[in-house]
Every structure is written in structure tokens, then in C-alpha cells.
C-alpha positions in Angstrom: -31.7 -89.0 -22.7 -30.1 -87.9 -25.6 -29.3 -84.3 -26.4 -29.4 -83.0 -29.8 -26.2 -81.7 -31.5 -27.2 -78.2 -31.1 -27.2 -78.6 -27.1 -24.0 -80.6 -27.2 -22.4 -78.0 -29.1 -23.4 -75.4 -27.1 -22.7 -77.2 -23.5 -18.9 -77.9 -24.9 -18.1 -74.8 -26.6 -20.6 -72.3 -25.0 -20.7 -69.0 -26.2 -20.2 -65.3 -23.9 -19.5 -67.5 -20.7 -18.5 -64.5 -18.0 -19.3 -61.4 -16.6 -18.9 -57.9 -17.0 -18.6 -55.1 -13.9 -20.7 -54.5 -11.7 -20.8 -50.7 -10.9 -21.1 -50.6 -15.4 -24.2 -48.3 -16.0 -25.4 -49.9 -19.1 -25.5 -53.1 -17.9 -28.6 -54.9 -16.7 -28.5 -58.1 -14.2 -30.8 -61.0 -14.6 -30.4 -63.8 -11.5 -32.9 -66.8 -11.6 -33.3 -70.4 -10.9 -35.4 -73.0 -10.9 -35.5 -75.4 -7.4 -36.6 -78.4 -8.8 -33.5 -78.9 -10.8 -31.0 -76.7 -8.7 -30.3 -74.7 -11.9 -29.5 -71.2 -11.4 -28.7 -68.5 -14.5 -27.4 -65.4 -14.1 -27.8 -63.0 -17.7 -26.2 -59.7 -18.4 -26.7 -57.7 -21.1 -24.6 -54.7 -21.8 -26.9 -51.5 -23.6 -25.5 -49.0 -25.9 -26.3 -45.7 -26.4 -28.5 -46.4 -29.1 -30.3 -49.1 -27.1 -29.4 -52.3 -28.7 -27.7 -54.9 -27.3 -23.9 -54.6 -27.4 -22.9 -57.6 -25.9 -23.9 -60.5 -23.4 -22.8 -62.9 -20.9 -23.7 -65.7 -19.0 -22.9 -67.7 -16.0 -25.2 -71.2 -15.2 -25.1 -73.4 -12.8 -27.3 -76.6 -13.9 -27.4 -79.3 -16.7 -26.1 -79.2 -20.1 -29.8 -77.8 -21.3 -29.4 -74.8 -19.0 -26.1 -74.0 -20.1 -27.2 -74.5 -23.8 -30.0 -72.3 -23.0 -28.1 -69.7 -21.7 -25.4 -69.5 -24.0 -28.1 -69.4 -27.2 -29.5 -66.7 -25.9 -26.8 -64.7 -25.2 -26.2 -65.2 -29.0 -29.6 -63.8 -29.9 -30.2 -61.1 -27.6 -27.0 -59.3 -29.7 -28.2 -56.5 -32.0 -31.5 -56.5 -30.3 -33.4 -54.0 -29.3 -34.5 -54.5 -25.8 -38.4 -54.5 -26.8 -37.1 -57.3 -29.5 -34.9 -58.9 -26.8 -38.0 -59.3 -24.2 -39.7 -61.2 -27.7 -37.5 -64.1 -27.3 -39.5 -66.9 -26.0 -39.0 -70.3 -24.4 -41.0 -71.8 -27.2 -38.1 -70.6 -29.8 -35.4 -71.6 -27.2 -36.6 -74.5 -27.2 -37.4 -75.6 -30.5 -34.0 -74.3 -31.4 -32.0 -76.9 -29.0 -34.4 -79.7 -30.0 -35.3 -80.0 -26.0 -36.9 -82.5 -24.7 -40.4 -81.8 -23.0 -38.5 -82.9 -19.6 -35.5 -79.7 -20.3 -38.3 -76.8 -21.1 -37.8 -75.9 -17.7 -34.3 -74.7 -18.9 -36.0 -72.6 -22.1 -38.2 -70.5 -19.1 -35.2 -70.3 -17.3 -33.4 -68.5 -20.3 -36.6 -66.1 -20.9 -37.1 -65.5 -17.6 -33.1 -64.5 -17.4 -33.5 -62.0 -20.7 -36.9 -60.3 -18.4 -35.1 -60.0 -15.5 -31.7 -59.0 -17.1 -33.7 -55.8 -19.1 -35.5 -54.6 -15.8 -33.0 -54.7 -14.1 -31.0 -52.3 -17.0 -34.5 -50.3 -16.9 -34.4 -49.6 -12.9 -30.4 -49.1 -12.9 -31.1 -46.2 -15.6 -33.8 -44.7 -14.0 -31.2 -44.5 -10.8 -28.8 -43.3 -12.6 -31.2 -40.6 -13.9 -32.5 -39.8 -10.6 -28.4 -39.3 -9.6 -27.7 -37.4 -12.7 -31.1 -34.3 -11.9 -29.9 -34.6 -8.0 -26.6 -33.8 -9.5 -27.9 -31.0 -11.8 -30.1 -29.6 -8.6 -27.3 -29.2 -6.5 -25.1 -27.6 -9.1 -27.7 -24.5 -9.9 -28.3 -24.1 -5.9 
């Protein structure tokens, strides 16, 4: 199988490879894999005040699609909003790496990483809320 240039680029040089803290408030978690091909992706996405997407990074565990995958759409999900970053879809994943129908699997992967990165951002802030009125309650008392 031959992987288009776009793959190979990103497999060799990928892009936001890492991870950031894990006790970081604006940062959302997104662990997923796919047992038929052993790959496993693990997105984080770090939120600003505004709400955009300050910065992403990645860690895979699978072929050079799945890495590809992963590093692309830590790319795009920069400057997004998270409504805009949940838009992303396999589809565009795809047709961007010039995948081949047998490495789609790897462009689900990647959405499925950005849906589970920005709930998991979405329940760590409504913790963090719930802390921060506990906090305010026992302050007046």
C-alpha cells in the first residue's frame, strides 16, 4: 500500500507530538482506540479563556495513518472554537491524507479523539465550577 505524500510527511515530521499536565484546568483529555488495528490515540486540547483552541497535542500508538491522523488534526483544531472543532469530520480527515478506504478507520479514530478530547474539557469545567460555588459557599458561612 502506498501512502500519499501528505501521510508520509506527517508520519516523519508529525506535528504537536506530546502532552501537557494533567491537573491543567483548561485542558480536555480524549483516549480512544480501535481493536482491530491495536491503534490507540490519545488528543488534548488546551482552551483559552476565550474558548478557542490554544494549542494541541497528541500521542498515537498505531500505523503511519493513525499518527498522520492525529497529528493533522491537531493542526486544525488550533484557533477553533470548540463547536467548530467538534465539525471536523473523518470525511475531511480523510480526503486530506489521501487515505485509502482500508486506513478510514484511522480518520474515525481522529474524530472520535477531538469528541472525546472536548467532553472531557466540558465535564473538567463543570468540576471545576462545582469546586469553585463549594468554595464560595463555604467562604460566606
Amino acid at each position: 500500500m502506498a501512502y500519499s505524500d501528505k501521510v508520509l510527511d506527517h508520519y516523519e515530521n508529525p506535528r504537536n507530538v506530546g502532552s501537557f499536565a494533567k491537573d491543567d484546568d483548561a485542558v480536555g483529555t480524549g483516549m480512544v482506540g480501535a481493536p482491530a488495528c491495536g491503534d490507540v490515540m490519545k488528543l488534548q486540547i488546551r482552551v483559552g479563556a476565550d474558548g478557542t483552541i490554544e494549542d494541541a497535542k497528541f500521542k498515537t500508538y498505531g500505523c503511519g495513518s493513525a499518527i498522520a491522523s492525529s497529528s493533522l488534526v491537531t493542526e486544525w483544531v488550533k484557533g477553533k472554537t470548540l463547536d467548530q472543532a467538534l465539525s471536523i469530520k473523518n470525511t475531511q480527515i480523510a480526503e486530506e491524507l489521501a487515505l485509502p478506504p482500508v486506513k478510514i478507520h484511522c480518520s474515525i479514530l481522529a474524530e472520535d479523539a477531538i469528541k472525546a478530547a472536548v467532553a472531557d474539557y466540558k465535564k473538567r469545567r463543570v468540576a471545576v465550577a462545582d469546586e469553585l460555588a463549594v468554595q464560595a459557599g463555604e467562604a460566606t458561612a
